[in-house]
N, C-alpha and C positions, 0 to 999 in steps of 0.2 A: 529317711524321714521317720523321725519321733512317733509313730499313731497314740503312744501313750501319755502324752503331754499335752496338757491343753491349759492357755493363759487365761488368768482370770480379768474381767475387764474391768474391777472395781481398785483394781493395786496397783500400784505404780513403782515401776523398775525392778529390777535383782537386789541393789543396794539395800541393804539393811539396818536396823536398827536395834542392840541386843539392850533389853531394858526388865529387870527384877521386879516382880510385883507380886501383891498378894492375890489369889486367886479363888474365886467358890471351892470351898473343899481342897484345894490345894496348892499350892504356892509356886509357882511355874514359872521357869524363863520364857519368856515369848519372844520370838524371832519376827517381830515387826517390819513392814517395808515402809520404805519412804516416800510419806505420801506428799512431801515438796519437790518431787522431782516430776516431771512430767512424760519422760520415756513410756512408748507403749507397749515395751515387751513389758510383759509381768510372770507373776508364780505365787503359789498361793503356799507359803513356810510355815514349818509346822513349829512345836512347842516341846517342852520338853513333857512325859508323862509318866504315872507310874510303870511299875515291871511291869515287862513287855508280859501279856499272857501267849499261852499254847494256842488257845483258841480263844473267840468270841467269847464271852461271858456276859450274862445280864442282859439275856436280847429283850426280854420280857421287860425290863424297868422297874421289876421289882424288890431286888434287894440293893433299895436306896442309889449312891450314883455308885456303885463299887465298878470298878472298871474303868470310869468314864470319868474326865477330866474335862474341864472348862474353859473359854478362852476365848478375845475378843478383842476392841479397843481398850485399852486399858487408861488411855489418858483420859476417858471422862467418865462417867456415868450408865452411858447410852445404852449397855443392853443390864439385862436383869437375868439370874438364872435359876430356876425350880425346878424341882425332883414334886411334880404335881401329883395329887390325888383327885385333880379336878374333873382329867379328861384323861381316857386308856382307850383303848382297840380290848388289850384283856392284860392279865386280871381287872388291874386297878389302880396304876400308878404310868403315869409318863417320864420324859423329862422338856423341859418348857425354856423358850427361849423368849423375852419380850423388849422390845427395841421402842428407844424415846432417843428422834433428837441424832438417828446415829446416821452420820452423813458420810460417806465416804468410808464406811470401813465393814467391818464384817466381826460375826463370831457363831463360837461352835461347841457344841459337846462333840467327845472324840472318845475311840478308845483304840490301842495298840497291841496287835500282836504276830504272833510268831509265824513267818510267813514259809518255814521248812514242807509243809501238806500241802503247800496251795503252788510252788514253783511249776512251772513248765504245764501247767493247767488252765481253764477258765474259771475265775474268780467271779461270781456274781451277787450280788449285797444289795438288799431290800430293807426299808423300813417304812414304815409307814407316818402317814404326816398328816396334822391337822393344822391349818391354819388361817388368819382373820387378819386381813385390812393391811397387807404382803405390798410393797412397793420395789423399787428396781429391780435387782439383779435379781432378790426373790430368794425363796431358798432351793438347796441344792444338796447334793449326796454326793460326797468326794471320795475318792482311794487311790492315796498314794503309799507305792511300794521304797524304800529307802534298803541301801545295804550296808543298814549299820540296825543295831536291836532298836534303837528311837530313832524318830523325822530328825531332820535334821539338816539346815544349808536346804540346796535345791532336790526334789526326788529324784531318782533314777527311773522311777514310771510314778506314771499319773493318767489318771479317767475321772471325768467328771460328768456331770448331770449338766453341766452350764452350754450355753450353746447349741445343745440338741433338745431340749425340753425347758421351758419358764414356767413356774411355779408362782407367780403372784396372783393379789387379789385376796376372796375369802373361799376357802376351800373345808367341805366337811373330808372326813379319816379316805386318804389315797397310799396308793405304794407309790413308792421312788427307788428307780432300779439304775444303779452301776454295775458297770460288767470291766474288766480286766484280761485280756484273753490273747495272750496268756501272759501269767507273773513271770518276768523273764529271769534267767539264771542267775545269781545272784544277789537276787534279794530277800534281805533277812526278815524286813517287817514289814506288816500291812497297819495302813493307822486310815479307818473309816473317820470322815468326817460329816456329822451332819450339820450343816450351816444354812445360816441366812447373813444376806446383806439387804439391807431395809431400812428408810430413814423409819418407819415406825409399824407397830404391830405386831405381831405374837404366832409364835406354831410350837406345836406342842409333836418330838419323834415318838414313835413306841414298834415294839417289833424287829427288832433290830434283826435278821439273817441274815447267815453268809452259807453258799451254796455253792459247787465245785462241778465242773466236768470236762470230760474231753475239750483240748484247744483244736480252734478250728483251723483250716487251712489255711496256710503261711498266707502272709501277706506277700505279694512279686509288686515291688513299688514299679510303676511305670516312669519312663522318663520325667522329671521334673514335675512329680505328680502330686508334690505341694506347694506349686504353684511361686516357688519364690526366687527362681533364676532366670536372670533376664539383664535385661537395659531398658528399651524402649517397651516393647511385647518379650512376654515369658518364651523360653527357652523350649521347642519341641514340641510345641502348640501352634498350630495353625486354627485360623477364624476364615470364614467364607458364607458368603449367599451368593446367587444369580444375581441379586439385588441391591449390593452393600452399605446404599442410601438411604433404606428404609431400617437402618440398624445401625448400631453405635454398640462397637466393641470395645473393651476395655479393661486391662491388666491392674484391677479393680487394689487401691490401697484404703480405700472408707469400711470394705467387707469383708472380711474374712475369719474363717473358723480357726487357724491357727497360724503361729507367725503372723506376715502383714500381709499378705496378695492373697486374691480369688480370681478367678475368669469370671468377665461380665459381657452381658450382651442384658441390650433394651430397647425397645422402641414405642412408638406412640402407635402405631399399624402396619403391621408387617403382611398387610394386603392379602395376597396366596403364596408369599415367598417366606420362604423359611432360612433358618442360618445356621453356624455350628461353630466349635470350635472339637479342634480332631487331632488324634496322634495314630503315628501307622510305626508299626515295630517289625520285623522278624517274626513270625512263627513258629521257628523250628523248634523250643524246647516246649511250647501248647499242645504242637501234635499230639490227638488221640487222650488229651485231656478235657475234663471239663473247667471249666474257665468263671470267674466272676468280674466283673466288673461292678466294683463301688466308690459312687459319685455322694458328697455332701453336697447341697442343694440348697439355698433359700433364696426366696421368693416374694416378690410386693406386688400386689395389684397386674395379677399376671390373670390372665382373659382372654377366652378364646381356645384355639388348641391347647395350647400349654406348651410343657417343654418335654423331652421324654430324652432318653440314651439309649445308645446301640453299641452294639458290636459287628463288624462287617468282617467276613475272611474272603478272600482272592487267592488265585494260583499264580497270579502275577507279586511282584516286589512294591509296588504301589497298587492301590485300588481301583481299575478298569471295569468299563463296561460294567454288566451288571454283576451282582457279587452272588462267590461260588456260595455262601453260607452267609445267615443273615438273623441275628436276634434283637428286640427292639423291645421297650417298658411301652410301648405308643399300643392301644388297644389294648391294652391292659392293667394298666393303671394310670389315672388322671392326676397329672403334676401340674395344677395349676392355684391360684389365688394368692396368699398373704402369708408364711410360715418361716418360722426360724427353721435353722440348720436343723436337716433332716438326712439321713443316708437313704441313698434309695442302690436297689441294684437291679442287674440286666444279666442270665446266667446264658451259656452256648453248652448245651450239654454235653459235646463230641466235638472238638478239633477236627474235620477229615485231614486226610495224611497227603492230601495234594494240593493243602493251602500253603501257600509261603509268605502271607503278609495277615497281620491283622489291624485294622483300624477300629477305636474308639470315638464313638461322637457323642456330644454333646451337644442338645439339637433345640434349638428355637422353635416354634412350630408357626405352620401358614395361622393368617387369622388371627394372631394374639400379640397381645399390647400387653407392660409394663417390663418389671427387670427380674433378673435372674441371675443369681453368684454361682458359681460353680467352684470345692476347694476339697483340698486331702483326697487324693482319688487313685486308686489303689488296683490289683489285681488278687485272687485269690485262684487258685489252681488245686484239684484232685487227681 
């Protein structure tokens, strides 16, 4: 599984469209997608820009757009682009994005560069954002890595803001953080995007960082842990209650954070009975590690307990009796109410070396009403 790619929900299809136009400040191919087709994989194609720099340049917004190229709908009108004096974080200049009219499409200031310092590291990119009267997808802070010196065709890695944090509405001066961890081998350039898709309304970036450090612990994908092999139910996942009638399981295609499937479960009162969906593995390479388990999560009118995850370890091959070793988000953090895609995690600090199975749950909780997706769910190991 891909963890560095993520579909944008406003594009529609790979299919392309290569079309010459003039652009603010400079005259750019744009690799548009085709918005008469209705396929829901999508990607969001970049443009072509100046020389690739070494690093960042211009984080401040002050020497005019140098660096930063422009880019958007081009068939109509719809967005507007400024190098403002109006509104800053600091000194005294932004750059400004204002949308009329713009349905269905998207644009962006961007700038490119030289991804050889940042390889095999955690890439993290801040800027800060102002903005007024933000409708759909909102804006957002993109970073895709390409392994050629410009974007170009599909990325080789991609992180976006979209799907775990929504940016609309009217907001005074926030950060907006992308993180990249790590830039995988290979790639040549980073091209930060800051965007909005908004049928109308204005945000103004400034502050532009980019920030480095240790990558974190490997990702160990669990079986089928993005949730998109199957037929009838997903592949390696099991679902259970004591009570299975007061719950509605569901190999979810309306929700999910990437590709098409999520795990769902929902009910209207799930009484004192609780439910799960669960994967039990081997233990033998955990032993005498520490262990993570990370679950993307969202949520609608979830009430009551909520939902929490665990990790269970046994000395048997399946999970019996009560379990040798037992970590749980349940008392400790409340996952419950209305929220986009969120990662949440659950840590076992110590594998004992007499466990031989471990199970992952994804837990409904006694007491609570509405739904809950479950998608992209991963392992990390120390």
């Amino acid at each position: 599984m891909n963890h560095l790619k993520i579909y944008f929900s406003f594009l529609l299809l790979f299919t392309i469209l290569f079309f010459t136009t003039g652009c603010q400040n400079n005259n750019s191919t744009i690799v548009q997608p085709n918005n008469s087709e209705t396929q829901t994989r999508k990607a969001l194609l970049g443009s072509d820009s100046p020389v690739t720099q070494t690093m960042l340049i211009n984080g401040d917004m002050e020497d005019g757009t140098n660096g930063y190229w422009s880019g958007g709908n081009f068939t109509n009108n719809s967005y507007t682009f400024n190098y403002s004096n109006s509104e800053s974080v600091s000194p005294s200049h932004s750059l400004n994005i204002n949308a009329s009219g713009a349905s269905n499409s998207f644009a962006y200031w961007a700038q490119t560069f030289d991804a050889a310092a940042f390889v095999g590291k955690k890439i993290s990119v801040t800027v800060s954002a102002k903005y007024q009267n933000i409708e759909g997808d909102g804006v957002m802070l993109v970073l895709r890595g390409d392994n050629t010196s410009q974007p170009q065709g599909s990325a080789e890695a991609f992180s976006s803001t979209q799907g775990k944090v929504v940016y609309t509405g009217t907001s005074d001066w926030k950060t907006i953080e992308v993180d990249m961890d790590p830039v995988p081998e290979g790639i040549k350039s980073l091209t930060v995007y800051m965007l909005i898709s908004s049928n109308s309304g204005s945000v103004y970036f400034d502050n532009l960082n980019v920030t480095t450090a240790a990558a974190s612990a490997p990702l160990t994908d669990l079986a089928n842990g993005n949730i998109e092999k199957g037929s009838s139910y997903p592949d390696d996942w099991q679902f259970g209650s004591a009570k299975s009638s007061l719950f509605n399981f569901a190999w979810d295609t309306n929700q999910y954070l990437s590709a098409n499937h999520s795990l769902k479960i929902s009910s209207q009162n799930s009484s004192d009975q609780f439910a799960f969906w669960a994967q039990t593995i081997e233990a033998n390479e955990f032993v005498g590690k520490k262990i993570t388990l990370n679950v993307n999560i969202k949520a609608a009118d979830l009430v009551g307990q909520g939902v929490y995850i665990a990790i269970r370890g046994d000395n048997t091959l399946i999970p019996t009796g009560s379990a040798e070793v037992f970590a749980t988000t349940q008392g400790n953090e409340q996952i419950s109410g209305t929220f986009d895609w969120k990662q949440f995690s659950v840590t076992m600090d110590n594998v004992p070396t007499d466990i031989k199975s471990l199970t992952f749950y994804l837990i409904y909780g006694s007491t609570t009403s509405g739904t809950v997706n479950f998608d992209d769910i991963s392992l990390t190991k120390n």
